[in-house]
N, C-alpha and C positions, 0 to 999 in steps of 0.2 A: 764596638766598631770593628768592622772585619778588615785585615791588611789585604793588601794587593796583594802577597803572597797567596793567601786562601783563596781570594778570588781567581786566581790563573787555574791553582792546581783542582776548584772546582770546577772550573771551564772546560781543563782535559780530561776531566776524570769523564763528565757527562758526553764531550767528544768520543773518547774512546769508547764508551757505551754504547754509542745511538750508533757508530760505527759497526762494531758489533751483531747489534739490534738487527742491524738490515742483513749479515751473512744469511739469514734467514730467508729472504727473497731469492739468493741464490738454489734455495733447494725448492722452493715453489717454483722457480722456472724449469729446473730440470725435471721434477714431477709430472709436469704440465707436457711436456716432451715425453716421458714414457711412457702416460695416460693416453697421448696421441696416436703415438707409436704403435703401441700394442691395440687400437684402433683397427688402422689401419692392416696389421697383421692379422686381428681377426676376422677383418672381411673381405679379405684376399682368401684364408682359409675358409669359410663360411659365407658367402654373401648371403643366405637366406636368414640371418641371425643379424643383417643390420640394425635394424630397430631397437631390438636387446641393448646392443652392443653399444648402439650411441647414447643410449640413456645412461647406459652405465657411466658411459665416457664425459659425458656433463656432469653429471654426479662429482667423477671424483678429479672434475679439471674446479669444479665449484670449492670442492675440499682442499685443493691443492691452491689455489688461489685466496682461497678465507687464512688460510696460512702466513703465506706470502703480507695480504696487507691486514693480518697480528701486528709479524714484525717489521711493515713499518710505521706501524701506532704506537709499538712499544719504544721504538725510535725517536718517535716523536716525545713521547710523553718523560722518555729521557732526557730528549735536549732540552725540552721548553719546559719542564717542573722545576 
């Protein structure tokens, strides 16, 4: 029989986790913005190298974003296990 004690302090524990879990998201966003960024920079300096340059830039807003919703599955799979 588990006390109400246990039960709270495993309540926060998995809060404070999945909390956590999503700082994660904050760095896929800001990825996603220098992935952009640097876009845009290199076809102001090259416009003849667009092509390249947006493939690349899908590539790794793709990578940077596969990131992003990792952590928040692994958030998830903190709260709700």
């Amino acid at each position: 029989m588990k006390s109400i004690f246990y039960s709270t302090i495993t309540t926060a524990g998995k809060s404070i986790g999945a909390g956590l879990a999503v700082i994660g998201c904050a760095g896929a966003g800001a990825g996603i913005g220098i992935v952009f960024g640097a876009l845009v920079l290199g076809i102001s300096r090259n416009p003849l190298q667009e092509p390249k340059l947006f493939q690349l830039t899908l590539l790794g807003f793709a990578l940077c974003e596969a990131m992003g919703l990792l952590a928040i599955m692994m958030a998830f799979l903190i709260l709700y296990s």
